[in-house]
N, CA, C and O atoms as a GROMACS GRO file, in nm:
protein
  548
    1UNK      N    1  15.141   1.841 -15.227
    1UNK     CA    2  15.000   1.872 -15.208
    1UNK      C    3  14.977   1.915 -15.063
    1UNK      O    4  15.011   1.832 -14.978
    2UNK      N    5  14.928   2.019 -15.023
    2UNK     CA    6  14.868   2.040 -14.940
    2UNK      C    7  14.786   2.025 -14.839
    2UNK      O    8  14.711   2.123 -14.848
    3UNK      N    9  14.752   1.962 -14.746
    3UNK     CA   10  14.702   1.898 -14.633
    3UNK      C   11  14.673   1.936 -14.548
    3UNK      O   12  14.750   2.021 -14.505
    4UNK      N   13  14.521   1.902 -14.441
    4UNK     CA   14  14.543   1.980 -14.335
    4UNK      C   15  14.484   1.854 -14.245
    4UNK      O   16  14.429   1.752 -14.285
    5UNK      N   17  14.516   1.896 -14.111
    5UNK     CA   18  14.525   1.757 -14.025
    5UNK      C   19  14.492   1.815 -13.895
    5UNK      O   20  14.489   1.933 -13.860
    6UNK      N   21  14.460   1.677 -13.815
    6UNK     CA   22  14.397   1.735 -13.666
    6UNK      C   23  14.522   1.693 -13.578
    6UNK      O   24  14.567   1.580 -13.600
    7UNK      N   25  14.597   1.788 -13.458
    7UNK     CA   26  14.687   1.697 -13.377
    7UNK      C   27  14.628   1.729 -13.239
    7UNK      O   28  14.553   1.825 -13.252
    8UNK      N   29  14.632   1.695 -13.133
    8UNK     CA   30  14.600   1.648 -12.961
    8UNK      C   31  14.694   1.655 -12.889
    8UNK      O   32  14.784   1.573 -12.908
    9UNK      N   33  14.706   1.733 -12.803
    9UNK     CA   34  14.834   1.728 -12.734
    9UNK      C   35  14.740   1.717 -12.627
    9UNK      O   36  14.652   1.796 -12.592
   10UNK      N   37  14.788   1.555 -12.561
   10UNK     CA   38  14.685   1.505 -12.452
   10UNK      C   39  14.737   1.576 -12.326
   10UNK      O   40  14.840   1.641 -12.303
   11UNK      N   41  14.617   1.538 -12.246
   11UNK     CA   42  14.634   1.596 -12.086
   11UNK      C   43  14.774   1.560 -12.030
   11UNK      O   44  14.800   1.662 -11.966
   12UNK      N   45  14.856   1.495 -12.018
   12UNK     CA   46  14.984   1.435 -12.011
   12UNK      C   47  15.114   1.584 -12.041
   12UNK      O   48  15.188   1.654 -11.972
   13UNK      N   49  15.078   1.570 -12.173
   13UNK     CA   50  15.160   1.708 -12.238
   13UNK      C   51  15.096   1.846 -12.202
   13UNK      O   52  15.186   1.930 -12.203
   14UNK      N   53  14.978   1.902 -12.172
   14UNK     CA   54  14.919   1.978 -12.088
   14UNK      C   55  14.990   2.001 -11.966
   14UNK      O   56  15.045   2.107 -11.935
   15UNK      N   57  14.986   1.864 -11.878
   15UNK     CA   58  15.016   1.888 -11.716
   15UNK      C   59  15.158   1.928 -11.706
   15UNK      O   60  15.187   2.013 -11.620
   16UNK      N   61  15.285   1.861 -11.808
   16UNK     CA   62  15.381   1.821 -11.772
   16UNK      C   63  15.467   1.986 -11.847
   16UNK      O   64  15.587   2.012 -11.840
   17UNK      N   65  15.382   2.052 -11.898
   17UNK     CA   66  15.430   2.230 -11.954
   17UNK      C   67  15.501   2.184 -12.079
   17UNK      O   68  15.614   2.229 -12.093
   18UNK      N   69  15.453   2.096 -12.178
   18UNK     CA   70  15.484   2.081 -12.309
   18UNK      C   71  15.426   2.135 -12.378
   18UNK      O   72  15.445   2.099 -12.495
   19UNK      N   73  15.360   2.209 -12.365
   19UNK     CA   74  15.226   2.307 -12.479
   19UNK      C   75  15.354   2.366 -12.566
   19UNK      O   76  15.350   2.328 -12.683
   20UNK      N   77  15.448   2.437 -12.538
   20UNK     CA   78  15.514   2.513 -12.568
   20UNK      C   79  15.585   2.500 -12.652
   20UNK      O   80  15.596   2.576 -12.748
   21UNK      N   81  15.672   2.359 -12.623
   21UNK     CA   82  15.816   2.267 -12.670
   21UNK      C   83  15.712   2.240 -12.819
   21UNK      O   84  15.746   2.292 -12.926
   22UNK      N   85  15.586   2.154 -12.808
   22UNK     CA   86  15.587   2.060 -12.899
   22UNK      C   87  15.531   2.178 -13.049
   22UNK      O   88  15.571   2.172 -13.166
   23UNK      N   89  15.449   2.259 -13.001
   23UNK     CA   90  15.371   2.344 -13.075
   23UNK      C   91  15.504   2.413 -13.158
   23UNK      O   92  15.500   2.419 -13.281
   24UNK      N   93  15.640   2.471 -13.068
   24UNK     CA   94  15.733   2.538 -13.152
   24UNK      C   95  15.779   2.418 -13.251
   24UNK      O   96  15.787   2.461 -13.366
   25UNK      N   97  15.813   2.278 -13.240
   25UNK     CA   98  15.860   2.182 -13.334
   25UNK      C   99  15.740   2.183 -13.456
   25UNK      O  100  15.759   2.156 -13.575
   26UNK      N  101  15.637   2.214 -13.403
   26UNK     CA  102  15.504   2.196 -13.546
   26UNK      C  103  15.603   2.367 -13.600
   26UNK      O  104  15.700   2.361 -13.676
   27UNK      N  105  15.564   2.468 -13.557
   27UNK     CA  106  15.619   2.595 -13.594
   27UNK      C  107  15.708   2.610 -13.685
   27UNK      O  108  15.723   2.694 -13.774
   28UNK      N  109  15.792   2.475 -13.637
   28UNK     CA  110  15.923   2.572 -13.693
   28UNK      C  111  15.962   2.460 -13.837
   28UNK      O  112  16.067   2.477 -13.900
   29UNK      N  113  15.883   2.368 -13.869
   29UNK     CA  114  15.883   2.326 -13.962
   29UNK      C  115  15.804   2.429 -14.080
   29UNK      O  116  15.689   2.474 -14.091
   30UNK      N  117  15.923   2.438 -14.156
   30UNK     CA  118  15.905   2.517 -14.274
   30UNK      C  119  15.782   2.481 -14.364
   30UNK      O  120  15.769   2.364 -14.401
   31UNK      N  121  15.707   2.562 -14.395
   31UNK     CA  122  15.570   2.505 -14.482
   31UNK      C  123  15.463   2.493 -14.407
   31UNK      O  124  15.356   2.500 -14.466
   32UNK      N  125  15.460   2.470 -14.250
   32UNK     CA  126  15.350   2.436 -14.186
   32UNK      C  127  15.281   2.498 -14.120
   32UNK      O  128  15.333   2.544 -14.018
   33UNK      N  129  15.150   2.526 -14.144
   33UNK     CA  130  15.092   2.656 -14.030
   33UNK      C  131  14.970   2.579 -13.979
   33UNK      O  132  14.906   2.488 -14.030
   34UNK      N  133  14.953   2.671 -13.814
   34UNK     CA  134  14.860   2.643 -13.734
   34UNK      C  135  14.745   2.676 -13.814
   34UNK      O  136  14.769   2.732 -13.921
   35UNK      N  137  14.627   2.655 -13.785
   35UNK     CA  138  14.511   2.769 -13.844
   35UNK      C  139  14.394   2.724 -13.738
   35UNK      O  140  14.308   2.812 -13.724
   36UNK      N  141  14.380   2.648 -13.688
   36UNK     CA  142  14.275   2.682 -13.548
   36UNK      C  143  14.365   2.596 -13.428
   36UNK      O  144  14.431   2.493 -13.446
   37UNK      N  145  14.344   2.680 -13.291
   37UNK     CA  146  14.327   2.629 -13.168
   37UNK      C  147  14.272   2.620 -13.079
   37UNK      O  148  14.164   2.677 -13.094
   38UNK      N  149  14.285   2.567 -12.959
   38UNK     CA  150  14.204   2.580 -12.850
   38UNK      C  151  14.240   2.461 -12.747
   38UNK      O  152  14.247   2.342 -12.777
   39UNK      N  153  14.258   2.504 -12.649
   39UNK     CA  154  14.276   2.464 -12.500
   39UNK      C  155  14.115   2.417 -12.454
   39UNK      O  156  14.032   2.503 -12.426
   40UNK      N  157  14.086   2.284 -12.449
   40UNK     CA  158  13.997   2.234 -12.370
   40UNK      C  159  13.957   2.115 -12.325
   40UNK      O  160  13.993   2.012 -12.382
   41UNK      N  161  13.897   2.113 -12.243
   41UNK     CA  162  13.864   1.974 -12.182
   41UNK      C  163  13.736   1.900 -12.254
   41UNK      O  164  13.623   1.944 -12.269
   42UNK      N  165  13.803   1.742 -12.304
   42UNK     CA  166  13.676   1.710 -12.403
   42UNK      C  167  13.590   1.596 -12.345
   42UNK      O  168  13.634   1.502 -12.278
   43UNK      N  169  13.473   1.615 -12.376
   43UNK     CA  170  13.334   1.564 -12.298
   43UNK      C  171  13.352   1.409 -12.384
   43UNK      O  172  13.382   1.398 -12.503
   44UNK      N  173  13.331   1.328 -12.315
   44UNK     CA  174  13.316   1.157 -12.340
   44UNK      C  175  13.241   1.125 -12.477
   44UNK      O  176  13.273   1.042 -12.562
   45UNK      N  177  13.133   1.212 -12.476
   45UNK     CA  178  13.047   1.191 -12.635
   45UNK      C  179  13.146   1.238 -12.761
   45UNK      O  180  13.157   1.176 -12.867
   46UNK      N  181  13.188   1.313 -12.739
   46UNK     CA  182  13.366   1.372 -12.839
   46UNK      C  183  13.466   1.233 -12.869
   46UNK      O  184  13.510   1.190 -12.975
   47UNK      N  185  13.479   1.188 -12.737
   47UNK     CA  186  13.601   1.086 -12.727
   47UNK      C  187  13.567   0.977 -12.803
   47UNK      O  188  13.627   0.921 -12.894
   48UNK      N  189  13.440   0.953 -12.743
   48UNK     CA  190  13.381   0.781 -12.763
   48UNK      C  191  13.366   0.792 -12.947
   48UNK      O  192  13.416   0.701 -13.013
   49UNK      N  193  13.309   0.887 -13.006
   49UNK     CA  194  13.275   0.932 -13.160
   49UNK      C  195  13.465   0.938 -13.204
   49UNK      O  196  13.511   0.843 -13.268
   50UNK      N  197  13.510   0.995 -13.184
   50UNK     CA  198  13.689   1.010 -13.233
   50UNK      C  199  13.728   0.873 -13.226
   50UNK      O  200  13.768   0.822 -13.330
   51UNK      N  201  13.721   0.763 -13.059
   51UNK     CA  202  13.826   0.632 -13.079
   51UNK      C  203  13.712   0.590 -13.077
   51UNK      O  204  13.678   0.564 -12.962
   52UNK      N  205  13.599   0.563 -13.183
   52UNK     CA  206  13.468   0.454 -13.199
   52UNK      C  207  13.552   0.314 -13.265
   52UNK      O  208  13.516   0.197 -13.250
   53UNK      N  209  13.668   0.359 -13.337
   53UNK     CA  210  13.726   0.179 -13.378
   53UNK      C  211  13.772   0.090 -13.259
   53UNK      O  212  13.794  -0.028 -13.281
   54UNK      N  213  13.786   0.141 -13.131
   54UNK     CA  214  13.867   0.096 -13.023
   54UNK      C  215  13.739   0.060 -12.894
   54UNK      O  216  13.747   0.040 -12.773
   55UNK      N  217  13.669   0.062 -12.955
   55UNK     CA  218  13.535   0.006 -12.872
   55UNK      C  219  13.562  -0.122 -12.832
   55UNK      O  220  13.580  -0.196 -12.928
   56UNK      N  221  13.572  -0.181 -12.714
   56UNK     CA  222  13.598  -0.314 -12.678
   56UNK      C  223  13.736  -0.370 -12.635
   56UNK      O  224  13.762  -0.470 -12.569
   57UNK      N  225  13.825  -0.265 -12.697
   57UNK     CA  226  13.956  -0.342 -12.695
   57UNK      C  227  13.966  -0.289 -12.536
   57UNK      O  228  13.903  -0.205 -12.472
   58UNK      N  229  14.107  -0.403 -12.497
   58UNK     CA  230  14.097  -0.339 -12.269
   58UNK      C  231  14.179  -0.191 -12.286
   58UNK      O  232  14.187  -0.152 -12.170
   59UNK      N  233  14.232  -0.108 -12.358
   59UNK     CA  234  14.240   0.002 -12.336
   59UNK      C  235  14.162   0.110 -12.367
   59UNK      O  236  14.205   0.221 -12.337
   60UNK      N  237  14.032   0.098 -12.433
   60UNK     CA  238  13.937   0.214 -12.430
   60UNK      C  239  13.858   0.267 -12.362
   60UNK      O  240  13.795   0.353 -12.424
   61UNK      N  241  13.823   0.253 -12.232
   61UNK     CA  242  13.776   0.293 -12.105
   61UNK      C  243  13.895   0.359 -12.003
   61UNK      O  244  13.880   0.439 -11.910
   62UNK      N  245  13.984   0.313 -12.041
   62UNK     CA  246  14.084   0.398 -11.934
   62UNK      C  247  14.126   0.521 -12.060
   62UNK      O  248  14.128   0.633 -12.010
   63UNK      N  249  14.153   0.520 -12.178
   63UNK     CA  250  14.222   0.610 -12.278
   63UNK      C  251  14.073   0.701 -12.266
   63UNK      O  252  14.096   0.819 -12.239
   64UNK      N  253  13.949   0.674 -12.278
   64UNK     CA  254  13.784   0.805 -12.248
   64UNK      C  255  13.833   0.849 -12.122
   64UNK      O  256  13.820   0.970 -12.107
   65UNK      N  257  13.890   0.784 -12.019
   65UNK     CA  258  13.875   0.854 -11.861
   65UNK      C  259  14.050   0.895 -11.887
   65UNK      O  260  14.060   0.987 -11.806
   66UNK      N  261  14.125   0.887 -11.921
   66UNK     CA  262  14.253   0.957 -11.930
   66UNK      C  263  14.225   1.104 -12.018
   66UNK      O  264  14.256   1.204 -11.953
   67UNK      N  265  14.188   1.122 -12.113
   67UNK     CA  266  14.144   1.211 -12.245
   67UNK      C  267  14.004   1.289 -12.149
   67UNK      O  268  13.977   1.402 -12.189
   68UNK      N  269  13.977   1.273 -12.113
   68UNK     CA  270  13.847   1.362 -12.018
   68UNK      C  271  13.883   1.416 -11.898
   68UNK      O  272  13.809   1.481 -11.824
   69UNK      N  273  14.023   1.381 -11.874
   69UNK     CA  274  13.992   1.425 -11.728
   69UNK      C  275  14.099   1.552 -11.666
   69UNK      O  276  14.125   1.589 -11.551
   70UNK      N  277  14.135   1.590 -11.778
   70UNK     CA  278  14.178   1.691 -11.763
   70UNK      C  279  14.209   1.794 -11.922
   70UNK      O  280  14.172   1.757 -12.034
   71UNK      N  281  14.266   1.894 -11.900
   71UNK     CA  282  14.242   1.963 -12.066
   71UNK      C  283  14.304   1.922 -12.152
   71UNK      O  284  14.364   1.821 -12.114
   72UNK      N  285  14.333   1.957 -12.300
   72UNK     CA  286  14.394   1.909 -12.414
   72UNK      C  287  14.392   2.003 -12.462
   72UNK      O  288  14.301   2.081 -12.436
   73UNK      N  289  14.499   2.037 -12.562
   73UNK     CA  290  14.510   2.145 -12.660
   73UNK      C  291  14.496   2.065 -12.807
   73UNK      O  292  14.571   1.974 -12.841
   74UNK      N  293  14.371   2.125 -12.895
   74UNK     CA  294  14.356   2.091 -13.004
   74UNK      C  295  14.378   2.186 -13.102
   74UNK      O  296  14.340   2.303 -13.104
   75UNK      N  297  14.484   2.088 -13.231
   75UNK     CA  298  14.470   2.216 -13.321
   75UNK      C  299  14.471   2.197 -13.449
   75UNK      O  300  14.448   2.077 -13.453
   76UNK      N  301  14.484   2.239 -13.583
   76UNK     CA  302  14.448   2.214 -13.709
   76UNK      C  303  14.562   2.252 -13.770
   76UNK      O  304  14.590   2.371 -13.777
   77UNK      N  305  14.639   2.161 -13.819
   77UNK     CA  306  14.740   2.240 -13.887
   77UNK      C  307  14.769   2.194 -14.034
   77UNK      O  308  14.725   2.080 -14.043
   78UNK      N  309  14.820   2.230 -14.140
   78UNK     CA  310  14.814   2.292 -14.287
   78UNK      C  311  14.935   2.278 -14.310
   78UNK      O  312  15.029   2.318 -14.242
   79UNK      N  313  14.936   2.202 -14.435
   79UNK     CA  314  15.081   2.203 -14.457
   79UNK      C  315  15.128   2.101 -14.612
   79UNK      O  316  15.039   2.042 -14.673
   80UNK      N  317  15.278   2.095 -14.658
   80UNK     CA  318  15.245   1.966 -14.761
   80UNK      C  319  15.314   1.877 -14.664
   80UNK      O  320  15.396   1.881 -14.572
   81UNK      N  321  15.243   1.796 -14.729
   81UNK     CA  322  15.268   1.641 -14.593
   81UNK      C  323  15.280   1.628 -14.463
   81UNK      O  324  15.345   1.566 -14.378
   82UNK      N  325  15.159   1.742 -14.480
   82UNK     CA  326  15.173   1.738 -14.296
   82UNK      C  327  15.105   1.602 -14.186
   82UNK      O  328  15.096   1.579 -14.065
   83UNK      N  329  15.075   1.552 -14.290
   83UNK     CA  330  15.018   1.419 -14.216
   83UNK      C  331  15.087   1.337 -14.195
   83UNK      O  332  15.064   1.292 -14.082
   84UNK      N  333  15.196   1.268 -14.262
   84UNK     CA  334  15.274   1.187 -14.293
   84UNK      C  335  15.412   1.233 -14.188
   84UNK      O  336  15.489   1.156 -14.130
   85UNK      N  337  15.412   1.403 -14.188
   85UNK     CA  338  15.504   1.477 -14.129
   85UNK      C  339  15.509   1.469 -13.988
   85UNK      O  340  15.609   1.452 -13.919
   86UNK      N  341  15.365   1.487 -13.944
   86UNK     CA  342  15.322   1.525 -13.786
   86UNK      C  343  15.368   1.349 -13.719
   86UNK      O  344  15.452   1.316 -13.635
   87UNK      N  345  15.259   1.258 -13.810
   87UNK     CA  346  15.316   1.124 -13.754
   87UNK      C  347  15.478   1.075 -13.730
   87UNK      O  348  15.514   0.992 -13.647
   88UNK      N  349  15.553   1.139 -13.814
   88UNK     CA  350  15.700   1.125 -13.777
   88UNK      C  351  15.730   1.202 -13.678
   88UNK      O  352  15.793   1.149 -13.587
   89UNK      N  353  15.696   1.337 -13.666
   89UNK     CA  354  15.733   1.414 -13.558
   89UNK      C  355  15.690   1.356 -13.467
   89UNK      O  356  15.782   1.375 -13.387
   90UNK      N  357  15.598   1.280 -13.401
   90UNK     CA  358  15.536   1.250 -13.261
   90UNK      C  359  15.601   1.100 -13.246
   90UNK      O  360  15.639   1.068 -13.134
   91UNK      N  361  15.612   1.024 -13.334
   91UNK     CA  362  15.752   0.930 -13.311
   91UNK      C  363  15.559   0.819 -13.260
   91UNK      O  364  15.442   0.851 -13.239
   92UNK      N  365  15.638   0.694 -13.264
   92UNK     CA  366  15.585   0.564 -13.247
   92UNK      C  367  15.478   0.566 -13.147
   92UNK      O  368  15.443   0.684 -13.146
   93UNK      N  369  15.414   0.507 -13.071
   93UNK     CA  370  15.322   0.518 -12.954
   93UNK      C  371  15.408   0.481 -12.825
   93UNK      O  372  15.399   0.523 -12.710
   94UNK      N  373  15.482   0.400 -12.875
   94UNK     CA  374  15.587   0.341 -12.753
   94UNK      C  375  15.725   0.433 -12.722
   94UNK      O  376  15.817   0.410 -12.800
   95UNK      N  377  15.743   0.502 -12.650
   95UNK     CA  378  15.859   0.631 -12.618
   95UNK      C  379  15.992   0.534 -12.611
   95UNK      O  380  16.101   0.588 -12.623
   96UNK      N  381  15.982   0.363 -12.587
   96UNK     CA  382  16.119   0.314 -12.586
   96UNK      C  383  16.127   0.270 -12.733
   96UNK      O  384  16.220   0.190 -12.748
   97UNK      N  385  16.052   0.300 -12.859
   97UNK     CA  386  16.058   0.255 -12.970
   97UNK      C  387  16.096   0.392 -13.027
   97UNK      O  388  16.186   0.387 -13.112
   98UNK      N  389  16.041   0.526 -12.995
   98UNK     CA  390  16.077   0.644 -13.081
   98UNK      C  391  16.182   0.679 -13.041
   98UNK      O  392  16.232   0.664 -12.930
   99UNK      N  393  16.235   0.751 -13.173
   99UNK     CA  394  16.374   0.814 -13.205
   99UNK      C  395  16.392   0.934 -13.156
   99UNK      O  396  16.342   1.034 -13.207
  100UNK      N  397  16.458   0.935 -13.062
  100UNK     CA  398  16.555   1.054 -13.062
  100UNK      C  399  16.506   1.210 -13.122
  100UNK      O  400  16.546   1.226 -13.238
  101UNK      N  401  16.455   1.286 -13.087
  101UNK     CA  402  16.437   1.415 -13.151
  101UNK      C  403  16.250   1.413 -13.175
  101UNK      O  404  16.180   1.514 -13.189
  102UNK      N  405  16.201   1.261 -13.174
  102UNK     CA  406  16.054   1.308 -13.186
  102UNK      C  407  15.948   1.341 -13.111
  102UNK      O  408  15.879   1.264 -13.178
  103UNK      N  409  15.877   1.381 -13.040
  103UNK     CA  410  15.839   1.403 -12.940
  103UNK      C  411  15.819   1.304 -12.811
  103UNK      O  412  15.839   1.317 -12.690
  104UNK      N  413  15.769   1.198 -12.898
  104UNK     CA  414  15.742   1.107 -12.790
  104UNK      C  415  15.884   1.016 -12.727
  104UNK      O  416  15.888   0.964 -12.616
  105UNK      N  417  15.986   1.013 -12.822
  105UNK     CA  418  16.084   0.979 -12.815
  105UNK      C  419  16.183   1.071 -12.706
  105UNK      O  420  16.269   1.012 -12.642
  106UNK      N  421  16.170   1.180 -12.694
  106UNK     CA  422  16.221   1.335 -12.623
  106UNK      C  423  16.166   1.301 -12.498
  106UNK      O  424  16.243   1.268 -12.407
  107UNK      N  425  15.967   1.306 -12.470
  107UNK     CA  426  15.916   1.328 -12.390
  107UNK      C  427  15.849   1.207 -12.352
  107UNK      O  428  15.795   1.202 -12.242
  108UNK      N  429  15.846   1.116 -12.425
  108UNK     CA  430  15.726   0.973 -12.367
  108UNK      C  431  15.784   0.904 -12.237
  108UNK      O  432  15.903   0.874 -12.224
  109UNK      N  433  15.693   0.885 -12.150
  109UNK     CA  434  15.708   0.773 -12.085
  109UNK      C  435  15.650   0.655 -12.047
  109UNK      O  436  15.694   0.559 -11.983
  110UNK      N  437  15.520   0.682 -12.109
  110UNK     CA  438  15.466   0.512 -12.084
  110UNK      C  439  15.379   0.483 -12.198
  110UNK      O  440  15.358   0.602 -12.220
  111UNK      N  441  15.331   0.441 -12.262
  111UNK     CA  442  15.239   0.392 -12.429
  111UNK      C  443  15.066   0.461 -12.333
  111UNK      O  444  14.975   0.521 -12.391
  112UNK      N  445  15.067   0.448 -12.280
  112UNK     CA  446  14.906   0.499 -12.251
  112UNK      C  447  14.928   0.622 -12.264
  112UNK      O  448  14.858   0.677 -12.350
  113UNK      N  449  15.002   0.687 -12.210
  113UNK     CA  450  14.979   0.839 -12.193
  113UNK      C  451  15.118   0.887 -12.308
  113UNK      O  452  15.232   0.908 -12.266
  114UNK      N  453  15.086   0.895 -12.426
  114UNK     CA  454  15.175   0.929 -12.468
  114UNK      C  455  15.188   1.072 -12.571
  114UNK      O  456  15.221   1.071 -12.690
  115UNK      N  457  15.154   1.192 -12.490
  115UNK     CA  458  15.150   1.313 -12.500
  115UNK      C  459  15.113   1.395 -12.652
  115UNK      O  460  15.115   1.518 -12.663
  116UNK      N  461  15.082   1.303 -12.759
  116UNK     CA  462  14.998   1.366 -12.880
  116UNK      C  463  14.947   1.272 -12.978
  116UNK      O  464  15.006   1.171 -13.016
  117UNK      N  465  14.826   1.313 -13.021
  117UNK     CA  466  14.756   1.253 -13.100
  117UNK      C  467  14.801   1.370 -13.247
  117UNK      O  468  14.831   1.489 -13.244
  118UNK      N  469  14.789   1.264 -13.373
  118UNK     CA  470  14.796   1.316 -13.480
  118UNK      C  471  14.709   1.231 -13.616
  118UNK      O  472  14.726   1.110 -13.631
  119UNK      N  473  14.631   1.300 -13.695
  119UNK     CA  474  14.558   1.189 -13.782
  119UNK      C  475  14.666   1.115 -13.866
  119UNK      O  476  14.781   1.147 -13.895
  120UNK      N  477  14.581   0.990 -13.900
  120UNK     CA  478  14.726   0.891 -13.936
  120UNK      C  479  14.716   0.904 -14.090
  120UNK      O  480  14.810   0.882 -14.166
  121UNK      N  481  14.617   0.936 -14.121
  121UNK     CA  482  14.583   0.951 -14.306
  121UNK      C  483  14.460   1.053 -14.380
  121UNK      O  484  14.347   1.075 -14.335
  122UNK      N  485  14.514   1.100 -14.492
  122UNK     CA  486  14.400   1.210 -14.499
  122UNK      C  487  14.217   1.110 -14.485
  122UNK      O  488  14.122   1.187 -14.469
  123UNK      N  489  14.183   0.971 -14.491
  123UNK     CA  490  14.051   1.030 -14.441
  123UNK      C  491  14.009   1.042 -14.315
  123UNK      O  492  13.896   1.071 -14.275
  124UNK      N  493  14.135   1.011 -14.238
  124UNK     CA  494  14.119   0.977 -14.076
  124UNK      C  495  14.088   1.142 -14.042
  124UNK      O  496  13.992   1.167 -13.968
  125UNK      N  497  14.158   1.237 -14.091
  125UNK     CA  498  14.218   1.387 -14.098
  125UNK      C  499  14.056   1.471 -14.130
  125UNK      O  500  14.020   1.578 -14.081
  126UNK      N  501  13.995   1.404 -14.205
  126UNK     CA  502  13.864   1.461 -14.248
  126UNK      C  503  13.736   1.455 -14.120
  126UNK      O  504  13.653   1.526 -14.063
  127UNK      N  505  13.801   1.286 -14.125
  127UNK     CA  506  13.674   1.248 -14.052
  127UNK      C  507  13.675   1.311 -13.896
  127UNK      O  508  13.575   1.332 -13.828
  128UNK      N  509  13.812   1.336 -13.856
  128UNK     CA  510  13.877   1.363 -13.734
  128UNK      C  511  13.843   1.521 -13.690
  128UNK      O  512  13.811   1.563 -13.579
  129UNK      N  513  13.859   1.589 -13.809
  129UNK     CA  514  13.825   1.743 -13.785
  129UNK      C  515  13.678   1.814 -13.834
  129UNK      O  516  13.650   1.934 -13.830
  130UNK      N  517  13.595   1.700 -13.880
  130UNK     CA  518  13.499   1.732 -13.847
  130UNK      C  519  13.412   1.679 -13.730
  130UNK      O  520  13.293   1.704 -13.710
  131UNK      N  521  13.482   1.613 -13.668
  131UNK     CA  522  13.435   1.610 -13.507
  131UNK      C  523  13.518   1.721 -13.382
  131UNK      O  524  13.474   1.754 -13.273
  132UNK      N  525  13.644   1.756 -13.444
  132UNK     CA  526  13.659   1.881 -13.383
  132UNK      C  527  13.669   2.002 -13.369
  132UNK      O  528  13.700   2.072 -13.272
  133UNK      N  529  13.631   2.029 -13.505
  133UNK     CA  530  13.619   2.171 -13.560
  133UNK      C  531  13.507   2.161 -13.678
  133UNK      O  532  13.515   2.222 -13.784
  134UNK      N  533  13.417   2.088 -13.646
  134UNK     CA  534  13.243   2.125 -13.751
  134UNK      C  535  13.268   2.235 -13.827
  134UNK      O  536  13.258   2.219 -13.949
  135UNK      N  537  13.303   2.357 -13.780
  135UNK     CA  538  13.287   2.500 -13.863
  135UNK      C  539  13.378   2.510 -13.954
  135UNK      O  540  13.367   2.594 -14.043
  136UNK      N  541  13.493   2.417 -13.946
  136UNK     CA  542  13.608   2.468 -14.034
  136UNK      C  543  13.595   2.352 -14.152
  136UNK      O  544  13.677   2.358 -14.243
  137UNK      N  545  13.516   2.269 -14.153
  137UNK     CA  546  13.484   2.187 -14.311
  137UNK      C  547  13.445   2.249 -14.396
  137UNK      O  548  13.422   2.196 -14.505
   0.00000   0.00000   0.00000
């Protein structure tokens, strides 16, 4: 079945010239296509509405001021199991827990900043891309 999903390639993967690396690994998986992007920097009312479950916990004030403070590339991508897919590709939150070959595993170095967001389930995927792409629901 067919799927389409929101992924984040945070300011981290921005600064460090991963736009390139991670976008060709979405690419070059067979079946999967981009269908919107965009390079930008996202305003706190975006952030706070996207991590509203993480209200309170001690990392959601530094993850709004990490995610704001510089750009992000957001994008929409299509695919079968691309949800299930993207979360394997970006590997664990912790870069000393991911494997070998997944992004964060390749490129992570610390659990805060760990260079892509991907929705974790189709209603996260719904709810997720209609806060970042309104027009494309």
């Amino acid at each position: 079945m067919s799927q389409r999903t929101l992924v984040i390639l945070k300011p981290d993967a921005v600064a460090r010239g991963l736009i390139g690396e991670i976008i060709g690994r979405i690419e070059r998986k067979a079946g999967w296509t981009i269908t919107a992007i965009e390079l930008r920097t996202l305003d706190r009312d975006t952030l706070q509405t996207h991590y509203a479950e993480h209200v309170g916990r001690p990392f959601y004030a530094p993850l709004l001021d990490f995610m704001s403070a510089a750009p992000s590339v957001v994008l929409v991508v299509e695919g079968e199991r691309v949800i299930e897919g993207l979360r394997t590709l970006a590997g664990p939150t912790d870069p000393i827990a991911a494997a070998p070959g997944s992004i964060r595993g390749d490129f992570g170095t610390i659990v805060r900043e760990n260079l892509i967001h991907a929705s974790d389930s189709e209603e996260s995927a719904e709810r997720e891309l209609k806060i970042f792409f309104p027009g494309l629901v």
